[in-house]
One Martini backbone bead per residue (centre of mass of N, CA, C, O) as a GRO file, in nm:
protein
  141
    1UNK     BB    1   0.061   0.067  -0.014
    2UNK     BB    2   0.303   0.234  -0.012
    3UNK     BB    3   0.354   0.239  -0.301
    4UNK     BB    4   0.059   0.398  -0.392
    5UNK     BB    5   0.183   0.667  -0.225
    6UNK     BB    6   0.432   0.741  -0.369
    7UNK     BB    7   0.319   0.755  -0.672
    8UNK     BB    8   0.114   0.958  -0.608
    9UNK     BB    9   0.293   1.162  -0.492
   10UNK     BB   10   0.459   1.201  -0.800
   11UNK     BB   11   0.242   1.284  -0.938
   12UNK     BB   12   0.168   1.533  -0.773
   13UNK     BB   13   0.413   1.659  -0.821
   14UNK     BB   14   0.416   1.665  -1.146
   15UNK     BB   15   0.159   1.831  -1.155
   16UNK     BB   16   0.269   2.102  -1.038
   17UNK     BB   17   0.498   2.172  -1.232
   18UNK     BB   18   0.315   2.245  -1.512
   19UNK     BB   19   0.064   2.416  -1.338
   20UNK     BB   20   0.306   2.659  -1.252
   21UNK     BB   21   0.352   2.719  -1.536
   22UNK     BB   22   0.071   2.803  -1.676
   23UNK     BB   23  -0.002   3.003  -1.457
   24UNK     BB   24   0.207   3.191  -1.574
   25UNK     BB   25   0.205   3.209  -1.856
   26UNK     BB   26  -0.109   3.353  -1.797
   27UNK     BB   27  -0.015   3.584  -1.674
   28UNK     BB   28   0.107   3.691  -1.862
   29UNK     BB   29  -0.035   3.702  -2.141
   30UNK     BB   30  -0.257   3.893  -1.950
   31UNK     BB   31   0.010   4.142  -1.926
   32UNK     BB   32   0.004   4.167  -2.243
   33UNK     BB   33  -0.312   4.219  -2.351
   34UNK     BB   34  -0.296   4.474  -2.183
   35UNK     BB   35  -0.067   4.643  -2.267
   36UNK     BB   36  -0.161   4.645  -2.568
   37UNK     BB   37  -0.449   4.790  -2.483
   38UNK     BB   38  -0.283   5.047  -2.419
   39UNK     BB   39  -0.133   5.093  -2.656
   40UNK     BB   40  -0.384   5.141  -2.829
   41UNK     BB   41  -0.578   5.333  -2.592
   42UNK     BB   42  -0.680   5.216  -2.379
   43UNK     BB   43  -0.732   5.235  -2.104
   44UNK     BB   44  -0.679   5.076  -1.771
   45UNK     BB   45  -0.931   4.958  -1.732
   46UNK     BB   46  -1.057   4.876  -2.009
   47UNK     BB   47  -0.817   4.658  -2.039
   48UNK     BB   48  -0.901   4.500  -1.786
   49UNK     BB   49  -1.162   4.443  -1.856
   50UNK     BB   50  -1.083   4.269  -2.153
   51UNK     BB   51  -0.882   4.052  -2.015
   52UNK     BB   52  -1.116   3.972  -1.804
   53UNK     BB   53  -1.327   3.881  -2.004
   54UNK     BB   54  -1.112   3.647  -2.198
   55UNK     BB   55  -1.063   3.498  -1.951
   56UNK     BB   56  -1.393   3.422  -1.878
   57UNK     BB   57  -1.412   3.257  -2.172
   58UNK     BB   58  -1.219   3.033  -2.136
   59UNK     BB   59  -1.260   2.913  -1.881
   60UNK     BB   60  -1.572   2.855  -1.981
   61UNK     BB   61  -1.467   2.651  -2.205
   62UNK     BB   62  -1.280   2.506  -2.006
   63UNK     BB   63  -1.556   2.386  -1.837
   64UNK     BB   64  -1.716   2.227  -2.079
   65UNK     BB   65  -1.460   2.062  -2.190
   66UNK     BB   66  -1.463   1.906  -1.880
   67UNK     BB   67  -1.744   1.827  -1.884
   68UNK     BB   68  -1.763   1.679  -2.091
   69UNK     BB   69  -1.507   1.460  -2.071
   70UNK     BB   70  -1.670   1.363  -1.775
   71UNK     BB   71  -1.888   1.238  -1.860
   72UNK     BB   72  -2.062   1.015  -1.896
   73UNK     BB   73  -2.115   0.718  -2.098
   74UNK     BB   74  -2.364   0.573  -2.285
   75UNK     BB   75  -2.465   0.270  -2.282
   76UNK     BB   76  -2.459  -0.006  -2.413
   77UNK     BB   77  -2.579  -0.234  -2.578
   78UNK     BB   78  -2.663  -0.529  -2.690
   79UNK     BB   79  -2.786  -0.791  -2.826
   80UNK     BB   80  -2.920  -0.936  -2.625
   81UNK     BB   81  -3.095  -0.709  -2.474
   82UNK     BB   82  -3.255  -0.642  -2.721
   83UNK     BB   83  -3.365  -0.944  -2.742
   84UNK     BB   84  -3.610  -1.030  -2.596
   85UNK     BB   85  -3.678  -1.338  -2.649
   86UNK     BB   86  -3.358  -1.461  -2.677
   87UNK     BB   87  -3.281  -1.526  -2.964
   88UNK     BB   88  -2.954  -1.636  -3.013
   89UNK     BB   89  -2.783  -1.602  -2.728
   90UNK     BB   90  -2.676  -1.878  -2.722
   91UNK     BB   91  -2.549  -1.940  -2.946
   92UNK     BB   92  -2.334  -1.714  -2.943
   93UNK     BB   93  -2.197  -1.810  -2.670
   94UNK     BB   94  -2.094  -2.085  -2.806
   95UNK     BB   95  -1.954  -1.997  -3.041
   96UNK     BB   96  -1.748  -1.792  -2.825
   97UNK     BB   97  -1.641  -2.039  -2.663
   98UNK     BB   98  -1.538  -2.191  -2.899
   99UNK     BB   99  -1.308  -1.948  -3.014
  100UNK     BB  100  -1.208  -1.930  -2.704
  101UNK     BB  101  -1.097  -2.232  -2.709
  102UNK     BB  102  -0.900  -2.253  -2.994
  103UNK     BB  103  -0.731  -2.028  -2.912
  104UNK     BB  104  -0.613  -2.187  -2.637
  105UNK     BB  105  -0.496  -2.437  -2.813
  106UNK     BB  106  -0.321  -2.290  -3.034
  107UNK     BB  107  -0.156  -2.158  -2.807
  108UNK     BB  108  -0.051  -2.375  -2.647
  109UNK     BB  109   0.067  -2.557  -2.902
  110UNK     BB  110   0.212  -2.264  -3.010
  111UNK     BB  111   0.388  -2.040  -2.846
  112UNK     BB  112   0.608  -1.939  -3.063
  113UNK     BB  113   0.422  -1.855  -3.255
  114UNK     BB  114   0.257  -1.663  -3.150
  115UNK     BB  115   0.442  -1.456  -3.069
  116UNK     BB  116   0.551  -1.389  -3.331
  117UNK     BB  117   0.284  -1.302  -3.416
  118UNK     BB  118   0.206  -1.069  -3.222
  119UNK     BB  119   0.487  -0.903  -3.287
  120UNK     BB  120   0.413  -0.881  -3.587
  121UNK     BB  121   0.170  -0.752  -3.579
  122UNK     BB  122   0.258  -0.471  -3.368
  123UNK     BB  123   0.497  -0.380  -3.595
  124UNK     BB  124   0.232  -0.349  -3.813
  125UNK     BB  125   0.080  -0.119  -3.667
  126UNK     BB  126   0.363   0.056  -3.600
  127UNK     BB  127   0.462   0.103  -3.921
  128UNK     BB  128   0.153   0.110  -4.080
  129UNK     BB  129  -0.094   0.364  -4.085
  130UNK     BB  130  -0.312   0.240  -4.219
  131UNK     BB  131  -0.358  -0.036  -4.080
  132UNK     BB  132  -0.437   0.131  -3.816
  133UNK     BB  133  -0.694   0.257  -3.918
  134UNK     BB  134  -0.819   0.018  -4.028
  135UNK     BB  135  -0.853  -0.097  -3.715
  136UNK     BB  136  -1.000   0.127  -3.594
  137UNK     BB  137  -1.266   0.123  -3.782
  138UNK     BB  138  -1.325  -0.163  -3.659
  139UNK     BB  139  -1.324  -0.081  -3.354
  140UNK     BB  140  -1.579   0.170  -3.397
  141UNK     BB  141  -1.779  -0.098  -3.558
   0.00000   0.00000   0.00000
């Protein structure tokens, strides 16, 4: 346990340390914005009302976009329960056992097999850019 309070804590410690250039870096960004528009003739109020409007309009962007992309996801549907009646959903589940029996059995039969194939799959993925695509679209789908 307290391996993973250590763990916790590296990375709470590297996670501070990039939010801390973060927000220094919007803190200038934000008095260049100032600075430019006071130097266009707006006054000092004029300038900090639109950086400080600017910046809660920012803000408010990404916190719709942190809302969005943490919202539960809507739970998927199965086949098997789409079809009130039930048929169909043993064939498949038999199907699915007797598939992942023989993948279990040629893999037992041929370790060294398998690896090779697996490792040659892996790197003919990470090196051609179409297959990974290709395979993603059928992941998707």
């Amino acid at each position: 346990m307290s391996r993973l309070g250590a763990r916790l804590g590296v990375a709470v410690a590297l996670a501070a340390l990039p939010l801390t250039l973060m927000a220094t870096a919007l803190g200038y960004l934000a008095w260049a914005g100032f600075a430019l528009l006071e130097a266009e003739g707006f006054g000092g109020p004029a300038a900090a009302a639109i950086t400080g409007v600017i910046a809660l309009a920012l803000a408010v962007i990404l916190g719709l976009s942190i809302h969005l992309s943490l919202r539960p996801k809507a739970a998927r549907r199965s086949v098997a329960t789409l079809r009130a009646d039930g048929i169909g959903s043993d064939v498949a589940a038999d199907l699915g056992a007797l598939a992942a029996q023989q993948i279990v059995n040629t893999t037992r039969e041929h370790p060294y097999g398998t690896v090779g194939a697996a490792l040659a799959a892996g790197l003919a993925v990470g090196a051609i850019p179409e297959l990974r695509k290709t395979l993603t679209g059928f992941l998707k789908h």
